[in-house]
Backbone of each chain as ProteinMPNN parsed JSONL, in Angstrom:
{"seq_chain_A": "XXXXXXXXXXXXXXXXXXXXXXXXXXXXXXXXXXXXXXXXXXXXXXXXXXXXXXXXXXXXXXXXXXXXXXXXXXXXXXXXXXXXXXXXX", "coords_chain_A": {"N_chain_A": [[24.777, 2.842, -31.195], [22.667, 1.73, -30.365], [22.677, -0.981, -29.57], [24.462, -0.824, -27.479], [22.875, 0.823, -25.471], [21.068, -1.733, -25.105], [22.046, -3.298, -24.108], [23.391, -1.834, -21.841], [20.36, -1.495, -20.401], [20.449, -5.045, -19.978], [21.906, -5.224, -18.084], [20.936, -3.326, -16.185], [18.733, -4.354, -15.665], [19.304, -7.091, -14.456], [20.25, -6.03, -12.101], [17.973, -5.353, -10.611], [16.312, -7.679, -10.739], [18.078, -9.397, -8.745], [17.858, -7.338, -6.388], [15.547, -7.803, -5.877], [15.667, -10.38, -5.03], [16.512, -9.587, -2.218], [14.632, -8.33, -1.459], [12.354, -10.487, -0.665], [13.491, -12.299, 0.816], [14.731, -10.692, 2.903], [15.962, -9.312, 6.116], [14.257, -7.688, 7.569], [12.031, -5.207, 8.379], [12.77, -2.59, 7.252], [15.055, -3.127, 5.339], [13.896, -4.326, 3.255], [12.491, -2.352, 2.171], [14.573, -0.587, 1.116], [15.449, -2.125, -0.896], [13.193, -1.794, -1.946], [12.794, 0.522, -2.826], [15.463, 0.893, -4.024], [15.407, -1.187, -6.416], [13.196, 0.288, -7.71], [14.566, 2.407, -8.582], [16.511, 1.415, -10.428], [14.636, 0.429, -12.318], [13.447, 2.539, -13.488], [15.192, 3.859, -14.599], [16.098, 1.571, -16.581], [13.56, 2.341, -17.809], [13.662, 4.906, -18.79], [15.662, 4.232, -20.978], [14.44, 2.518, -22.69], [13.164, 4.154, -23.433], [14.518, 5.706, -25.838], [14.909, 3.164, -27.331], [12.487, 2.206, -28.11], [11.777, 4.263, -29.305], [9.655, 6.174, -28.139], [7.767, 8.516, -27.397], [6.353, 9.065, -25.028], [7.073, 7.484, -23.261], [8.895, 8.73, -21.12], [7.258, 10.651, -19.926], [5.892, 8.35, -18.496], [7.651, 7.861, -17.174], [8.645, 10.051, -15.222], [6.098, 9.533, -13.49], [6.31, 7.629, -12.606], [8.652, 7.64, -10.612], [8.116, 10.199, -8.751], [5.692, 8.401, -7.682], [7.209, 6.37, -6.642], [8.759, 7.754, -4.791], [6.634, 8.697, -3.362], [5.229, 6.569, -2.167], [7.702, 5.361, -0.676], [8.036, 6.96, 1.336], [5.464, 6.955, 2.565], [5.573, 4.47, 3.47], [7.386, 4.288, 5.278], [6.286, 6.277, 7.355], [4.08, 4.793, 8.39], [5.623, 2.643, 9.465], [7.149, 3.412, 11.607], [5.571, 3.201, 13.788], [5.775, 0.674, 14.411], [6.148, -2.29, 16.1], [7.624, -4.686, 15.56], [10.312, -4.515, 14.983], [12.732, -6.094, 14.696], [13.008, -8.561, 14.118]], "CA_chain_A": [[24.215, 3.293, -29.913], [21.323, 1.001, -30.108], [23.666, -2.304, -28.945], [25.201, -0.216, -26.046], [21.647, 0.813, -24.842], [20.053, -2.719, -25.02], [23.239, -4.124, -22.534], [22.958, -1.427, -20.221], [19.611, -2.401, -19.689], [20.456, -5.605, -19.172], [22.632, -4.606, -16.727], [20.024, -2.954, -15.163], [17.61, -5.864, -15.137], [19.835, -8.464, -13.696], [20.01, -5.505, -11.11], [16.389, -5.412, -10.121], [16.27, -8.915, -10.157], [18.415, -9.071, -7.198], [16.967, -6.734, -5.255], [14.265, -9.16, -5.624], [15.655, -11.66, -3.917], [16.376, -8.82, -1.077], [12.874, -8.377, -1.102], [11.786, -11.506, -0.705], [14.206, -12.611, 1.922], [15.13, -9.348, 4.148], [16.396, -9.494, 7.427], [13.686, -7.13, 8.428], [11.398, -4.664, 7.393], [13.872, -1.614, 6.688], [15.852, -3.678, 4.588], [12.741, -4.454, 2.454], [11.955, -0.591, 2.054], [15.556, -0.334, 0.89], [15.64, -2.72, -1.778], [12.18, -2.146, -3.232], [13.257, 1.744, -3.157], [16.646, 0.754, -5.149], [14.491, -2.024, -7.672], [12.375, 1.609, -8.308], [15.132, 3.38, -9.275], [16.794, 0.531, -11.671], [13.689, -0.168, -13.244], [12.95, 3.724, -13.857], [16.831, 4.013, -15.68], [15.043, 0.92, -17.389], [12.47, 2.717, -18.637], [13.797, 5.965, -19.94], [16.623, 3.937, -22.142], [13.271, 1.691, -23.633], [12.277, 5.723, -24.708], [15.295, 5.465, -27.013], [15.121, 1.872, -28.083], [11.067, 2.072, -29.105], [10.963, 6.208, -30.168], [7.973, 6.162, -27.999], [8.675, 9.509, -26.327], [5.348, 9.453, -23.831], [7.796, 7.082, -21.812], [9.625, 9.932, -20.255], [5.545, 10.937, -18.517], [5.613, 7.364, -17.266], [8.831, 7.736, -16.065], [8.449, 10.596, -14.427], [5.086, 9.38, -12.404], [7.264, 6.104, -11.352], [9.594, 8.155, -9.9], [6.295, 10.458, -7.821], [5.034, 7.351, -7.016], [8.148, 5.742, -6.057], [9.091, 8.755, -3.426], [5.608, 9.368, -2.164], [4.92, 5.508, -1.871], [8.542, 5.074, 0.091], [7.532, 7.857, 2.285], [3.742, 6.502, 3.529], [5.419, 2.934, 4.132], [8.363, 4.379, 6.703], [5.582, 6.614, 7.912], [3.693, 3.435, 9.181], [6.8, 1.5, 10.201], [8.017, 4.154, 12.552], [5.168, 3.413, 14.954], [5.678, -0.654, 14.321], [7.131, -3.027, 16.791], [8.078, -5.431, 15.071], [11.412, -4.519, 13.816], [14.15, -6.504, 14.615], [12.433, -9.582, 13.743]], "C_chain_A": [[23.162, 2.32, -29.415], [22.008, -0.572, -29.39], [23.649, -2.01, -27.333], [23.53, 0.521, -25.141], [20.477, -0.413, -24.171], [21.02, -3.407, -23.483], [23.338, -3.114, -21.706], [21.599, -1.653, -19.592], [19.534, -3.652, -19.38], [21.061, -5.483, -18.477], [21.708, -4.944, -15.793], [19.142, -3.724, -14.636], [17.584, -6.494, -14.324], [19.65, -7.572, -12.148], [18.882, -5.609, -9.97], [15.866, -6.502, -9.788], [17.373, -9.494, -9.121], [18.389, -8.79, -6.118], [16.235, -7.407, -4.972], [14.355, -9.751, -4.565], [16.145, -10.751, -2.721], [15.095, -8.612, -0.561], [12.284, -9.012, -0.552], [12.47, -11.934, 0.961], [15.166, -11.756, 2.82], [15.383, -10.173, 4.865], [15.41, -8.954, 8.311], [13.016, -5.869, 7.582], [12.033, -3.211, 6.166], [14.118, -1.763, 5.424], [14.779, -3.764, 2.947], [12.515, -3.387, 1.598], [13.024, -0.413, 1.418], [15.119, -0.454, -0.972], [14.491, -2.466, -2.733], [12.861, -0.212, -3.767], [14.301, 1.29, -4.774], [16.138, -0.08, -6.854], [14.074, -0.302, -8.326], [13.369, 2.013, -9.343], [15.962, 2.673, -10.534], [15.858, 0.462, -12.84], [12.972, 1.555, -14.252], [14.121, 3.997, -14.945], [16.051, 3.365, -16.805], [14.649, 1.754, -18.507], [12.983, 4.079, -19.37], [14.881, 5.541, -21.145], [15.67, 3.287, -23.214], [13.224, 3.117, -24.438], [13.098, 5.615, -26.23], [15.521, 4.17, -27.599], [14.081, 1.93, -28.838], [11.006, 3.589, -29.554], [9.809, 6.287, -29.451], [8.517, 7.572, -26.871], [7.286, 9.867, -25.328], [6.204, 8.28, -22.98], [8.178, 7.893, -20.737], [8.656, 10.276, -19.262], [4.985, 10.184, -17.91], [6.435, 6.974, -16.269], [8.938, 8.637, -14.78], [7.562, 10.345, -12.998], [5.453, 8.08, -11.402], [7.658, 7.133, -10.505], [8.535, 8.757, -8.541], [6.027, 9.831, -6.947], [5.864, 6.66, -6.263], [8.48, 6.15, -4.508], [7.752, 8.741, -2.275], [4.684, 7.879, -1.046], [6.184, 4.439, -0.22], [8.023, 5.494, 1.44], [6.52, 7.263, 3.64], [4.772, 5.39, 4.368], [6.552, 3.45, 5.464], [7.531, 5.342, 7.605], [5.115, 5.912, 8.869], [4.442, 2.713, 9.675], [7.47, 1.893, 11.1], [7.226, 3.514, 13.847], [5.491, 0.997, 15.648], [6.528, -1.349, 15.838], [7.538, -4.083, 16.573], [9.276, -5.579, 14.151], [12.474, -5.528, 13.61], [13.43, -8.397, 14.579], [13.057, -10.475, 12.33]], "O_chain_A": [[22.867, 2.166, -28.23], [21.305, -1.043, -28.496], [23.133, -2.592, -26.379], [23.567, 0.479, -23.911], [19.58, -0.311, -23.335], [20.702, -3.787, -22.356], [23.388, -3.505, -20.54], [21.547, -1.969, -18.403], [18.678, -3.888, -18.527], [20.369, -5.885, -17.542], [21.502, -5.897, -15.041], [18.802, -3.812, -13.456], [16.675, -6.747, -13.533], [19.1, -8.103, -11.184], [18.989, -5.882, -8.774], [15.1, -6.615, -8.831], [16.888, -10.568, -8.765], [18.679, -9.412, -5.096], [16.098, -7.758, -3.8], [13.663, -9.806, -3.548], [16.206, -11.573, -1.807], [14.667, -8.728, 0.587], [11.487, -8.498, 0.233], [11.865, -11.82, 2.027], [16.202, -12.172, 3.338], [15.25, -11.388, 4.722], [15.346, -9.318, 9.485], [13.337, -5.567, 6.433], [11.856, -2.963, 4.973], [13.73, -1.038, 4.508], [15.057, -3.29, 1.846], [12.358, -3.527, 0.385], [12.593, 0.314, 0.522], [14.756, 0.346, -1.835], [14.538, -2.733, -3.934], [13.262, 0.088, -4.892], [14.034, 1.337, -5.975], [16.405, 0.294, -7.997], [14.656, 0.171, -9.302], [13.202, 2.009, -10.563], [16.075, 3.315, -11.578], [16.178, 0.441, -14.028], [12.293, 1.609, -15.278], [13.834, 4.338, -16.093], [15.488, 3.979, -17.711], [15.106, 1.888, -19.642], [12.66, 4.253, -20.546], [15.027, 6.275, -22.122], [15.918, 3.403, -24.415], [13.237, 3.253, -25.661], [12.599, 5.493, -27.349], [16.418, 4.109, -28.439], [14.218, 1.793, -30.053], [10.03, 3.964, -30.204], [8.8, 6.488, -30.126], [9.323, 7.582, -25.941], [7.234, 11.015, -24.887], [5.846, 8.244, -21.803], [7.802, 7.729, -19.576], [8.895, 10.274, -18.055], [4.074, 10.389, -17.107], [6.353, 6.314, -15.234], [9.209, 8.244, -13.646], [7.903, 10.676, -11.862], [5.168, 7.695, -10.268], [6.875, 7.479, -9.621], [8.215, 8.057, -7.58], [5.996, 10.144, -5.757], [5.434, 6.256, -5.183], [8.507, 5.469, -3.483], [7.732, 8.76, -1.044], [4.019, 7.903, -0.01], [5.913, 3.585, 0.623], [7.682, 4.773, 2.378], [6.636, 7.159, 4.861], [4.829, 5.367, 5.597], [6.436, 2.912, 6.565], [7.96, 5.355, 8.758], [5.445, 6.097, 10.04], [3.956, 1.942, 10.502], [8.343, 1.183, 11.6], [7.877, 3.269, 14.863], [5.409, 0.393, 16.718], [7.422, -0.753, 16.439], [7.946, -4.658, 17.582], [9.427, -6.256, 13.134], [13.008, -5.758, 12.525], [13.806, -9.202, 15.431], [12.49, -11.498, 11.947]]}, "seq_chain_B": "XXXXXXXXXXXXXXXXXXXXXXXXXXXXXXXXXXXXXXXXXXXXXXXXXXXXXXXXXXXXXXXXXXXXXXXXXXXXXXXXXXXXXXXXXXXXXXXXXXXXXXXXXXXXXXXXXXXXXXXXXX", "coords_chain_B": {"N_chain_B": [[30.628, 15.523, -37.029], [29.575, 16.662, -34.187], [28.054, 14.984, -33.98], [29.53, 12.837, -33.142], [30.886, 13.288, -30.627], [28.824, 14.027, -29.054], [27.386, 10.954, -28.633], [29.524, 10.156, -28.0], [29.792, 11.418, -25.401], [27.66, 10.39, -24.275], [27.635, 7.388, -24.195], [30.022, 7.706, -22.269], [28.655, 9.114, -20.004], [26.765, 7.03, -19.55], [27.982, 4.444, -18.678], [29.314, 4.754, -16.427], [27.173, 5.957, -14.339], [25.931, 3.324, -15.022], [28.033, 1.571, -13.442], [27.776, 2.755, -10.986], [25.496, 1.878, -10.319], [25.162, -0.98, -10.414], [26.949, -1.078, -7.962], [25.43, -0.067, -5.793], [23.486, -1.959, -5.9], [24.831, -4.795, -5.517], [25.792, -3.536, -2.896], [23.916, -3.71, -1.634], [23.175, -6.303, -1.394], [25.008, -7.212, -0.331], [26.005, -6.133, 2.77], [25.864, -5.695, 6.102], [23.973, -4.8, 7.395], [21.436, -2.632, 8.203], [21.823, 0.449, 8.335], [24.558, 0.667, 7.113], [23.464, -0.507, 4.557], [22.044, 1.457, 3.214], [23.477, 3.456, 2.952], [24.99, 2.856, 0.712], [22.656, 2.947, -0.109], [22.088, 5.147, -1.253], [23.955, 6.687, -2.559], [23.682, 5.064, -4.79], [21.212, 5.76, -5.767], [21.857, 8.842, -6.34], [24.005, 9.293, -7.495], [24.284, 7.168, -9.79], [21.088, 7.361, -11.286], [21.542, 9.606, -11.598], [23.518, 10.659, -13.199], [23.244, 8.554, -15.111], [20.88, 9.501, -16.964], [21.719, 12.05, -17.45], [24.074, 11.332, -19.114], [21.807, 10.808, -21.364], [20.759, 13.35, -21.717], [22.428, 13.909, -22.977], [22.637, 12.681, -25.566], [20.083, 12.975, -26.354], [20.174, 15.982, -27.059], [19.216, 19.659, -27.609], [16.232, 20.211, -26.657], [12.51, 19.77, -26.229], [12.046, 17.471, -24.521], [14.722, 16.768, -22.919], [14.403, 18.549, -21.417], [12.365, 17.551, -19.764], [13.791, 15.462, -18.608], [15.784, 16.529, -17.438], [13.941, 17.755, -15.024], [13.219, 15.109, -14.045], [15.896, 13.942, -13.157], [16.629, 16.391, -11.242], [13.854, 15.689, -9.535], [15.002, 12.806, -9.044], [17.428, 13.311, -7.161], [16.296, 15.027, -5.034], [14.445, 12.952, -4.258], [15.874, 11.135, -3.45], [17.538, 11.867, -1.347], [15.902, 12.519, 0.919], [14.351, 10.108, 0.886], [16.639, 8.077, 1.869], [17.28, 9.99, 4.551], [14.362, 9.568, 5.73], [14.182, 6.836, 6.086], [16.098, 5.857, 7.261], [15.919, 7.31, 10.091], [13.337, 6.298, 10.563], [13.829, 4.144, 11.145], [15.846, 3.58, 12.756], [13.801, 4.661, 14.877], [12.387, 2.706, 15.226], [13.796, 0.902, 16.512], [15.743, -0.731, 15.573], [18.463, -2.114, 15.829], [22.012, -1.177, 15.427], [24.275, -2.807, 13.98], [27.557, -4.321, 15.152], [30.925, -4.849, 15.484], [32.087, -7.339, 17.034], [34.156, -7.113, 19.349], [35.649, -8.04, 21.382], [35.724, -11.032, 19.979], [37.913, -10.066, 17.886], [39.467, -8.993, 19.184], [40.546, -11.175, 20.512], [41.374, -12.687, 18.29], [43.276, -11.125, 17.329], [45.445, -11.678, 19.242], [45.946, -14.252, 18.73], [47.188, -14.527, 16.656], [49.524, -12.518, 17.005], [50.893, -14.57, 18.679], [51.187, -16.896, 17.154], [53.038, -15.037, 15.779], [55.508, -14.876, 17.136], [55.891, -17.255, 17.935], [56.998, -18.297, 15.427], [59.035, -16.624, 15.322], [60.954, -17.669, 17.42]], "CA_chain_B": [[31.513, 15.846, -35.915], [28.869, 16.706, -32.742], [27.207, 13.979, -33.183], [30.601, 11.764, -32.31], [31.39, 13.987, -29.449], [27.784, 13.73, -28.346], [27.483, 9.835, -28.322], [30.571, 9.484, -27.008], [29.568, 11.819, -23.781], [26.344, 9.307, -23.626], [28.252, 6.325, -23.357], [31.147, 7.616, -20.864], [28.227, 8.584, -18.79], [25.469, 5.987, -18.909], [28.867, 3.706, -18.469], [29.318, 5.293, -15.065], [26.012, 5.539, -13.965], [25.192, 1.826, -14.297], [28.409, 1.091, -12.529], [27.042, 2.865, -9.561], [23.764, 1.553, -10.243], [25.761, -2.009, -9.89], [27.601, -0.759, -6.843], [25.037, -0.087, -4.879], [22.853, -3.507, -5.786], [26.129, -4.981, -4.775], [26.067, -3.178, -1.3], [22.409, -4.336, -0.658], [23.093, -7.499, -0.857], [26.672, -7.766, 1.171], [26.315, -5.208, 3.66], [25.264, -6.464, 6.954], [23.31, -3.814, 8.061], [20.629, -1.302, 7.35], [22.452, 1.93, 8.026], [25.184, 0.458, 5.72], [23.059, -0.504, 3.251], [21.501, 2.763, 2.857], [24.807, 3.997, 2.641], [24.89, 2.281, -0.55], [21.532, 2.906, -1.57], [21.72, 6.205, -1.328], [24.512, 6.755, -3.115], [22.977, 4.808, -6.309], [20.17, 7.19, -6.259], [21.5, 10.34, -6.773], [24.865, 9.179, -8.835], [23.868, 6.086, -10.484], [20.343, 7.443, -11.519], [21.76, 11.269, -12.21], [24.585, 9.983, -14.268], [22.534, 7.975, -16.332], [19.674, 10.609, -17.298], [22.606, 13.803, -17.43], [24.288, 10.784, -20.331], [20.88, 10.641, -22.275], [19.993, 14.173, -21.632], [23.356, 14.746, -24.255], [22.265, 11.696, -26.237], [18.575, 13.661, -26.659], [20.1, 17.582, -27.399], [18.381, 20.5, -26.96], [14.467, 19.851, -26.788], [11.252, 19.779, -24.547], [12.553, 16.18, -24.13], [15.612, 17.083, -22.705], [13.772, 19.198, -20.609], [11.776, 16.738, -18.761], [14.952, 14.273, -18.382], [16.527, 17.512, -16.534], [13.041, 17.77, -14.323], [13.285, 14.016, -13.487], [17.324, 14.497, -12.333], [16.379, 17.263, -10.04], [13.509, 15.001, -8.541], [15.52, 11.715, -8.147], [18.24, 14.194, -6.643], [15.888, 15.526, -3.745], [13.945, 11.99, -3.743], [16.983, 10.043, -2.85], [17.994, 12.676, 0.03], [14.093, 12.601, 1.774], [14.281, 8.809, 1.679], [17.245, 8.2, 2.8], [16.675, 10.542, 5.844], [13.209, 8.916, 6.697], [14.442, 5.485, 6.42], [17.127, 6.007, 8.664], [15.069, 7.994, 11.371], [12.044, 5.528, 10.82], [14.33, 2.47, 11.501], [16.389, 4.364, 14.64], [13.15, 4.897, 16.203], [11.297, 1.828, 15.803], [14.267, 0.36, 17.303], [16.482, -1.271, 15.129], [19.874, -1.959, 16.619], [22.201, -1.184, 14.4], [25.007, -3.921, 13.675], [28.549, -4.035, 15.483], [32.067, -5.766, 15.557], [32.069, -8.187, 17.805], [35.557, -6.413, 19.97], [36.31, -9.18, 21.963], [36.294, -11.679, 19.203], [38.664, -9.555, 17.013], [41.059, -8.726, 19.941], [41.239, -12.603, 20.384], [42.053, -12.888, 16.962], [45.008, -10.229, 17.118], [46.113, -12.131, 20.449], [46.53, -15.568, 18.579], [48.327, -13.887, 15.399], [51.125, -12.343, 17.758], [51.201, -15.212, 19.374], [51.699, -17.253, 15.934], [54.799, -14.932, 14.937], [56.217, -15.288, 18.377], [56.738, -18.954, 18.275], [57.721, -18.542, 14.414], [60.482, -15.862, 15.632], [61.645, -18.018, 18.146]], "C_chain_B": [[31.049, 16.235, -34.284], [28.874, 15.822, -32.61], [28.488, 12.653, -32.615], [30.537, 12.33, -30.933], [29.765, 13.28, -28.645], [27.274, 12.16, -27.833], [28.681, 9.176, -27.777], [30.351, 9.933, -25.084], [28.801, 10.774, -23.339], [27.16, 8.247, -23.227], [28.99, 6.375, -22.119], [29.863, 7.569, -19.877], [27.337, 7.803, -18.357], [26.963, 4.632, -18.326], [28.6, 3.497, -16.632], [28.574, 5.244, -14.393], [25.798, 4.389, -14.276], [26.531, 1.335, -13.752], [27.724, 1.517, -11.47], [25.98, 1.995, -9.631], [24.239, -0.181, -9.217], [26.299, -2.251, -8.498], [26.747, -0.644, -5.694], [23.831, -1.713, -5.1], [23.868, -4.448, -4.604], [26.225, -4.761, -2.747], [24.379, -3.644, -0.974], [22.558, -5.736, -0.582], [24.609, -8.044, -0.125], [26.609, -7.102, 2.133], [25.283, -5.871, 4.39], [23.989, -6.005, 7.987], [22.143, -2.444, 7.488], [20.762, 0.172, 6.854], [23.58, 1.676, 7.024], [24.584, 0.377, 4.865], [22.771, 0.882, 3.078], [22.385, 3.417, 2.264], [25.137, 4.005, 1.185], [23.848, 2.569, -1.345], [21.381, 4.294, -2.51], [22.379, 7.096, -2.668], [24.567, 6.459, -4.771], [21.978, 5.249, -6.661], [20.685, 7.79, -6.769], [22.883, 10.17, -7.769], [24.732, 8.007, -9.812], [23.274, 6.985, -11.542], [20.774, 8.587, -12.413], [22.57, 10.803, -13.403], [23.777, 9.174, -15.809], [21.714, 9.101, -16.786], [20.78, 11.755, -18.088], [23.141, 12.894, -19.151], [22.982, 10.867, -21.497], [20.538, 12.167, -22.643], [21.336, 15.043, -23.449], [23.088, 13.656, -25.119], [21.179, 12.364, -26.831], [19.012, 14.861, -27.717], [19.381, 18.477, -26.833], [16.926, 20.75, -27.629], [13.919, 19.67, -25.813], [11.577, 18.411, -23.938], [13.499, 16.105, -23.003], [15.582, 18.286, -21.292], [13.351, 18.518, -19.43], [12.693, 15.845, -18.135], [15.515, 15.292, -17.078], [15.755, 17.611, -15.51], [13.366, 16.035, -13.268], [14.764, 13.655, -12.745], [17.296, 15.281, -11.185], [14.852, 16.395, -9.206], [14.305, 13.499, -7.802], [16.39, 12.382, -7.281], [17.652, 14.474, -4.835], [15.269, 14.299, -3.169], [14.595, 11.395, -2.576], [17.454, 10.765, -1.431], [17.099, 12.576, 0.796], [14.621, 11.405, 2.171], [15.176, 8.476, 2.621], [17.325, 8.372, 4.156], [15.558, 9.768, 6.204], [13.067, 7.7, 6.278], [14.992, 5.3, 7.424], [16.575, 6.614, 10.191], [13.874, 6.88, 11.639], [12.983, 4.498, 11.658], [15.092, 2.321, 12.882], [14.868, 4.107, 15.745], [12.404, 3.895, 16.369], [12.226, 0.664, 16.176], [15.018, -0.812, 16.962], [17.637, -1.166, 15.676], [21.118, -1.959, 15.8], [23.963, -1.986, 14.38], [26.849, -3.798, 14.377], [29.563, -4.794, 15.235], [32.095, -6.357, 16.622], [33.823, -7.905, 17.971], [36.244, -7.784, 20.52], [37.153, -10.437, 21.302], [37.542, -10.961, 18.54], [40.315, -9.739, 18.1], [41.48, -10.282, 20.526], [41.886, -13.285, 19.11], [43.561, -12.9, 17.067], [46.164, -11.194, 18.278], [47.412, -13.028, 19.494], [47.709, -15.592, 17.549], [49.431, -12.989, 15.92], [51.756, -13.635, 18.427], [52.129, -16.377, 18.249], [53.603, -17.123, 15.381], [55.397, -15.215, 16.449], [56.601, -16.568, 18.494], [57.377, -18.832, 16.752], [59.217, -17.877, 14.694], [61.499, -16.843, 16.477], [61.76, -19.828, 17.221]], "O_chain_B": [[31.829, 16.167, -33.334], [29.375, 15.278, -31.626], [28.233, 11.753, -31.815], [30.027, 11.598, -30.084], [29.69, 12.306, -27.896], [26.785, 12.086, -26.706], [28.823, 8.061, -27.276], [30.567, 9.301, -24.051], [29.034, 10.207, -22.272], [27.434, 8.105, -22.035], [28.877, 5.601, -21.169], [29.679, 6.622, -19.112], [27.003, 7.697, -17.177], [26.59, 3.913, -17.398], [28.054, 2.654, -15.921], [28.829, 4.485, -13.457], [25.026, 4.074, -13.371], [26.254, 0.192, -13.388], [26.999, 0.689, -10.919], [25.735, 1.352, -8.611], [23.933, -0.519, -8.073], [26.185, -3.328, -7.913], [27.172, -1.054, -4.614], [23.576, -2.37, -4.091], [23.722, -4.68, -3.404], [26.554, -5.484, -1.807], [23.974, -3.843, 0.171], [22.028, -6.338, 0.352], [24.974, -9.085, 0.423], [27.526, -7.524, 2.837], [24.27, -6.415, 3.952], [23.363, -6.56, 8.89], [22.224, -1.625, 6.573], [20.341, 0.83, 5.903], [23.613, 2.438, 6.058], [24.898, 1.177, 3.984], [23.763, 1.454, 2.627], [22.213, 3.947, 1.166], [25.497, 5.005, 0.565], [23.772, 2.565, -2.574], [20.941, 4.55, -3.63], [21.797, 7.829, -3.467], [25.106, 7.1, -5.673], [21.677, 5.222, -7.855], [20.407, 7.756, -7.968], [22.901, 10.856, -8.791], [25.353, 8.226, -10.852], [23.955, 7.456, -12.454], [20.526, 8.655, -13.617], [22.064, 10.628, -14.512], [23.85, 9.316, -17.03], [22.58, 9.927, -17.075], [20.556, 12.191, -19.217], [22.822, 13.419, -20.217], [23.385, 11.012, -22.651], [20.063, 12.365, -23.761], [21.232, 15.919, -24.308], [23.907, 14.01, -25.967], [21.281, 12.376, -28.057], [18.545, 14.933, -28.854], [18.888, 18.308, -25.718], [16.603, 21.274, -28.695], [14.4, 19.448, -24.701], [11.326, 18.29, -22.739], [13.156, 15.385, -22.065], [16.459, 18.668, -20.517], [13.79, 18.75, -18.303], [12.354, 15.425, -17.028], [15.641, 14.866, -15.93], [16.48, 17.607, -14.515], [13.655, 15.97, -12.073], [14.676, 13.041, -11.681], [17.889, 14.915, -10.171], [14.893, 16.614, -7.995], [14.283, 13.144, -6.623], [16.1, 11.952, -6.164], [18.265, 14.244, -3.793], [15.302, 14.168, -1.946], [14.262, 11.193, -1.408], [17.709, 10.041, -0.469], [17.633, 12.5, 1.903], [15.196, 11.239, 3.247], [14.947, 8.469, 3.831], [17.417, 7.441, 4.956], [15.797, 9.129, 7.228], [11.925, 7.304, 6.045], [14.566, 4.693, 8.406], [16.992, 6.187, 11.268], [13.515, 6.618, 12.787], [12.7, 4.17, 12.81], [15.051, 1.446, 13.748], [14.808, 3.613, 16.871], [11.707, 3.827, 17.381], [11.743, -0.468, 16.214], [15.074, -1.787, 17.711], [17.944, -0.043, 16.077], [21.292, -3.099, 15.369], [24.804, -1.32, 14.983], [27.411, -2.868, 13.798], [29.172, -5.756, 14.574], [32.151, -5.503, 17.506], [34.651, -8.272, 17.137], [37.216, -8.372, 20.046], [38.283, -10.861, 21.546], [38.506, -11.654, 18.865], [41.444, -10.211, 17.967], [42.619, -10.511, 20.932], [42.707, -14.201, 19.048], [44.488, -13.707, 17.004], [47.378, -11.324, 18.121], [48.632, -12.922, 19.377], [48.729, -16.28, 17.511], [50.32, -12.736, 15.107], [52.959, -13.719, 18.675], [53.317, -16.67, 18.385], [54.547, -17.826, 15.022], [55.801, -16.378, 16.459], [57.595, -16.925, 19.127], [58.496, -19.345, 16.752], [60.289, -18.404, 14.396], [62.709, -16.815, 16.249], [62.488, -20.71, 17.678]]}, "name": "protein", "num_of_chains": 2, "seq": "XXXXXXXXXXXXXXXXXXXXXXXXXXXXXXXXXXXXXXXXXXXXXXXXXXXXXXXXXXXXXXXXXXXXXXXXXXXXXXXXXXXXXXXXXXXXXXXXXXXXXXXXXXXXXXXXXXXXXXXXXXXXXXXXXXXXXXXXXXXXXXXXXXXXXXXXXXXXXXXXXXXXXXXXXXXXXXXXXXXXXXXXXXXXXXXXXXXXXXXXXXXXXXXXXXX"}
């Protein structure tokens, strides 16, 4: 099990590092908001398979507060970008 | 004899879940558009993410562990539906235009490719 856990995270890695480069080089701000969203949620998978690679089982209560943070952090930034004019840039 | 059954459920579904997970990376970076992408992203939220977690949560058993994994499923679940929605509404209203087929080109396309077999027929 421990093999097949370490290669789905890399999987997931190469994933996140991708997004990256969405990040980095958007089309626009949306797009941005997308990709860091999707990075979140890779990097959160990430982290609860580490729980079962290290036995460290207070991962799961940092995983959880990613996630929290992830939603309530998405939220604010399309909050502020609704009133923006600078979209299609 | 569980514990086969039980590591075999984990694999089928963390399998599954990181294809999606893949699938929608994939669609963020080919899709030409924001409401497409989303389309994609959205989609690797809530089955990617779920999929993976629901595989560990039978990988775990039954424990307070197993518990919280089930808590964190039912938030990416409602997360991924919120954002979604107020990406898509944010990006409508601050006036994103959202990406088309260029008609004209296409139906000059189709023209030149009848036109093609028409001299091959003849």
């Amino acid at each position: 099990m421990t093999p097949f856990i370490v290669g789905v995270s890399l999987i997931l890695l190469l994933g996140a590092f991708i997004c990256l480069y969405r990040v980095l080089f958007g089309r626009n701000l949306f797009e941005r908001i997308i990709a860091v969203n999707l990075m979140g949620t890779n990097i959160l998978v990430v982290l609860i398979l580490m729980t079962y690679y290290f036995k460290q089982i207070f991962y799961l209560d940092v995983a959880f507060a990613y996630a929290l943070l992830n939603f309530v952090a998405i939220i604010a930034v399309t909050r502020c970008a609704e009133t923006r004019s600078r979209a299609n840039d | 004899m569980i514990e086969i059954f039980t590591n075999s459920m984990a694999v089928l579904f963390l399998s599954v879940g990181a294809f999606f997970l893949s699938l929608g990376v994939i669609g963020i970076i080919r899709l030409p558009d924001i409401f497409s992408q989303l389309h994609a992203s959205t989609k690797c939220d809530i089955l990617g993410a779920g999929l993976c977690l629901i595989g560990l949560i039978f990988y775990e058993g039954v424990s307070f562990n197993a518990l919280k994994m089930i808590a964190i499923t039912f938030l990416m679940v409602a997360s991924g539906l919120v954002i979604g929605h107020a990406v898509a509404r944010s990006a409508r209203r601050a006036g994103v235009i959202p990406w088309q087929i260029d008609r004209e080109e296409i139906i000059r396309l189709e023209k030149e490719k009848l036109l093609e077999e028409f001299i091959k027929e003849k």
